[in-house]
C-alpha positions in Angstrom: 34.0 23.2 -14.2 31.9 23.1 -16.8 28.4 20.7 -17.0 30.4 18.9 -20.7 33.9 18.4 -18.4 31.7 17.5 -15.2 29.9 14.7 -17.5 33.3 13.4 -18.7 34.9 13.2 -15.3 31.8 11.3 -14.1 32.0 9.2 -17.5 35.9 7.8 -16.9 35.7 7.5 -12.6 34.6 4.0 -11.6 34.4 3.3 -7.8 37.3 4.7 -5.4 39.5 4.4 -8.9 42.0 7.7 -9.3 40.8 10.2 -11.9 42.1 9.7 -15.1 43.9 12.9 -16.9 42.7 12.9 -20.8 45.2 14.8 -23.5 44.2 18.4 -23.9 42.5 17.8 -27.6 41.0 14.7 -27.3 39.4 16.5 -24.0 38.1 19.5 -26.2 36.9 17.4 -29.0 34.8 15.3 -26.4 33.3 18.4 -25.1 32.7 19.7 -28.4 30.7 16.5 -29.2 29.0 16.8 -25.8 27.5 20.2 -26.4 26.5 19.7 -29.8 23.8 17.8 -28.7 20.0 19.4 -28.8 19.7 19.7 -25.0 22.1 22.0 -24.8 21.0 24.0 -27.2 17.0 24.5 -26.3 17.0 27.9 -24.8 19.5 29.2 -27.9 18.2 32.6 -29.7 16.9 32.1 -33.1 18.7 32.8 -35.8 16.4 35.6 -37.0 16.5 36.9 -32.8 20.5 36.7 -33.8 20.9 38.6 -36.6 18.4 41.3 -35.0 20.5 41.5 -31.8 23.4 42.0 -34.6 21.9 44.7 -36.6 21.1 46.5 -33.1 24.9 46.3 -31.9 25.8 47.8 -35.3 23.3 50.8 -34.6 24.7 51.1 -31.3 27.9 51.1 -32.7 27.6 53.8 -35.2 25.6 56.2 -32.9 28.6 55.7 -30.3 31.1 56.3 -32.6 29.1 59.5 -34.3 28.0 61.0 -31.1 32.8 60.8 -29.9 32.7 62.7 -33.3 29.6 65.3 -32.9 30.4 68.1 -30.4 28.3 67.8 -27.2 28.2 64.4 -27.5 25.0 62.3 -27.5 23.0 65.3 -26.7 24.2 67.1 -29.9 23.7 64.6 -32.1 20.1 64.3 -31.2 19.9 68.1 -31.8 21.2 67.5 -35.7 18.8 64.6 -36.3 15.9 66.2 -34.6 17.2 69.3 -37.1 17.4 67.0 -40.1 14.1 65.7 -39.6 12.1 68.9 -39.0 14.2 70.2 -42.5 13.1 67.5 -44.4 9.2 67.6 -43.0 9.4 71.4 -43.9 10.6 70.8 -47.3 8.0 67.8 -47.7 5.3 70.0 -46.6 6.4 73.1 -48.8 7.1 71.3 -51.8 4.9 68.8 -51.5 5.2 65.0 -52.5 7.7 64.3 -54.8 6.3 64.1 -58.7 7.9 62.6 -62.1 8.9 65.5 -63.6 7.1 65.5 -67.1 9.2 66.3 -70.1 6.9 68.3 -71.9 3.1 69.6 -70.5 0.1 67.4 -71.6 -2.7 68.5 -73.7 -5.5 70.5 -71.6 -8.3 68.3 -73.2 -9.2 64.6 -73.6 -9.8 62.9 -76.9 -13.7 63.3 -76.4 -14.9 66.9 -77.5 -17.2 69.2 -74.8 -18.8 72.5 -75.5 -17.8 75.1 -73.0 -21.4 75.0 -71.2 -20.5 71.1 -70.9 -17.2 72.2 -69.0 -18.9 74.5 -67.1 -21.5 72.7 -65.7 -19.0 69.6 -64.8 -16.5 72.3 -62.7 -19.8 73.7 -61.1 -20.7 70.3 -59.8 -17.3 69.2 -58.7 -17.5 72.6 -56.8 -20.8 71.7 -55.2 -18.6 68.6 -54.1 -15.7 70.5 -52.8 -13.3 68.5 -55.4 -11.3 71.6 -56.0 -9.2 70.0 -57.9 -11.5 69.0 -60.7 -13.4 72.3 -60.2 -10.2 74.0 -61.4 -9.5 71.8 -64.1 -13.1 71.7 -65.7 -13.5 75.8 -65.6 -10.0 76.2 -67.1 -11.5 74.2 -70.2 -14.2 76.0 -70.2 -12.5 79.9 -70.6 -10.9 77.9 -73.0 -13.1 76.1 -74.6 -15.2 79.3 -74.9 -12.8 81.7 -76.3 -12.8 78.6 -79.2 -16.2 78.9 -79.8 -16.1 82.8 -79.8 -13.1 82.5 -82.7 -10.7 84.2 -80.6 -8.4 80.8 -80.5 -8.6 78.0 -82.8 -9.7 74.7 -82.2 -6.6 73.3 -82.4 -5.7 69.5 -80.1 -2.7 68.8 -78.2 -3.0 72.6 -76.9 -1.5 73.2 -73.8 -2.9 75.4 -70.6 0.2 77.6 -70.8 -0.4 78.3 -74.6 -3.5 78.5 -74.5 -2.9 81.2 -71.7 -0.4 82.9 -73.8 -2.7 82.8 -77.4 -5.5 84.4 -75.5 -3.8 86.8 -74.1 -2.9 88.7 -77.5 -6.0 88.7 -78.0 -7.2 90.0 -74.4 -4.4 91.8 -73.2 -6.2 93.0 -70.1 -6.6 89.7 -68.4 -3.0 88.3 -69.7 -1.9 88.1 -66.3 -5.0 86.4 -64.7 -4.8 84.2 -67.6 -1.1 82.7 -67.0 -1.8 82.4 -63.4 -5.1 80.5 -64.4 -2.8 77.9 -66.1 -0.3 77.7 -63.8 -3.3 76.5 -61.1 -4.2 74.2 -63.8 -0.5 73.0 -63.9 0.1 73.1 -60.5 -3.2 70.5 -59.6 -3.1 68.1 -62.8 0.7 67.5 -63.4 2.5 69.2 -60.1 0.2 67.1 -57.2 -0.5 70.4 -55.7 -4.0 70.8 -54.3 -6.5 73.5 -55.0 -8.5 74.9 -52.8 -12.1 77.0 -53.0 -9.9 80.5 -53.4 -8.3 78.8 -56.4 -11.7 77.6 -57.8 -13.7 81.2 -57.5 -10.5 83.1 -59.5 -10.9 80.8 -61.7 -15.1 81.0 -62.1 -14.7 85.0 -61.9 -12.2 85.0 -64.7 -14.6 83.1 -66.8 -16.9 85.5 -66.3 -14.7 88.3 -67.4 -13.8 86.5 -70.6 -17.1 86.2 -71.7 -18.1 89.9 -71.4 -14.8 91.3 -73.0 -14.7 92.9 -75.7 -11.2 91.3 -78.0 -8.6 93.6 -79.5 -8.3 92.6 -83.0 -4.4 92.0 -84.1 -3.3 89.7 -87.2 -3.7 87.0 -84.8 -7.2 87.2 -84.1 -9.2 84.3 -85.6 -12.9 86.4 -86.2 -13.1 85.0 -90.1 -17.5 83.5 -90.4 -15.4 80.4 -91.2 -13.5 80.2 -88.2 -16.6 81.6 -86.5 -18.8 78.6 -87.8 -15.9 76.0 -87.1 -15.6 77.1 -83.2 -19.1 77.3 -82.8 -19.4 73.4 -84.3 -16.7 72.6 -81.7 
């Protein structure tokens, strides 16, 4: 017997009287009204402990049901998951995180003009830092900045690290390929979250120095016009 149907018998006895037998509803609505009350209720779960213990019958649930359905049971289902997780950290760690993909590749310079020397020096002390990143970034304005002042590009804003790459290349066909794969570090570290790294940096710095000592082939392209000349060199 119950504590709310031991109360009531206790509640309708009086002295050696018989027990007195209540209809079956009005007996049920009398214990309903008995354990409504707070004492009975003290020890309850919360309703946040409730709807936890909820959510964690629904996990059990689905693993049960996915682990009948998975051959080898529970044991094979860990196996996929423990799979699926070291796919994704591969991929994560390959790739790595996740970037906006830009719809078309920013400029390679700010609004505020720098000689190549200024670029130069700014990469050099990033490198002293061991920021890579901005190492990289400074010394690919600076080849670029310098084959400006030299006339063999012109000054021209909103110019991309890939066309840059593919102007001066024309120009200097012998370092065409070290030139594309300049920009594409530049790419990779200021628009693709990639990090660089001190390799990256000292390709970069020797290519630099390569530019500056070689000698351009002239084409219709080639922008070595005094005016140009003077205009790069005002840059």
């Amino acid at each position: 017997m119950t504590a709310a149907g031991a109360v009531l018998v206790e509640a309708v006895r009086t002295g050696d009287d018989p027990p007195v037998t209540i209809p079956r509803d009005p007996a049920r609505e009398a214990a309903e009204r008995e354990l409504s009350k707070p004492m009975y209720h003290e020890n309850d779960p919360s309703l946040f402990q409730r709807a936890l213990n909820r959510f964690w019958g629904w996990v059990d649930d689905l693993f049960s049901a996915a682990s009948g359905a998975t051959p080898g049971g529970g044991f094979g289902l860990l196996v996929i998951v423990l799979a699926v997780v070291l796919l994704v950290g591969a991929l994560w760690w390959r790739l790595g995180t996740p970037q906006r993909a830009a719809t078309s590749a920013p400029a390679l310079f700010d609004d505020r003009p720098r000689s190549a020397a200024e670029h130069r020096a700014a990469s050099e002390a990033h490198a002293a830092l061991a920021h890579w990143n901005q190492a990289v970034q400074e010394r690919m304005r600076a080849m670029v900045r310098a084959l400006e002042e030299r006339a063999l590009l012109d000054p021209r804003p909103g110019r991309t690290a890939d066309e840059a790459a593919a102007e001066a290349g024309r120009t200097l066909p012998a370092h065409t390929d070290r030139l594309r794969s300049a920009a594409r570090e530049f790419d990779d570290v200021t628009y693709g979250g990639r990090t660089a790294d001190e390799a990256a940096y000292l390709r970069l710095a020797e290519l630099d120095r390569d530019l500056v000592t070689t000698r351009p082939m002239l084409t219709s392209t080639a922008h070595t016009t005094p005016s140009n000349s003077s205009q790069g060199a005002a840059e």
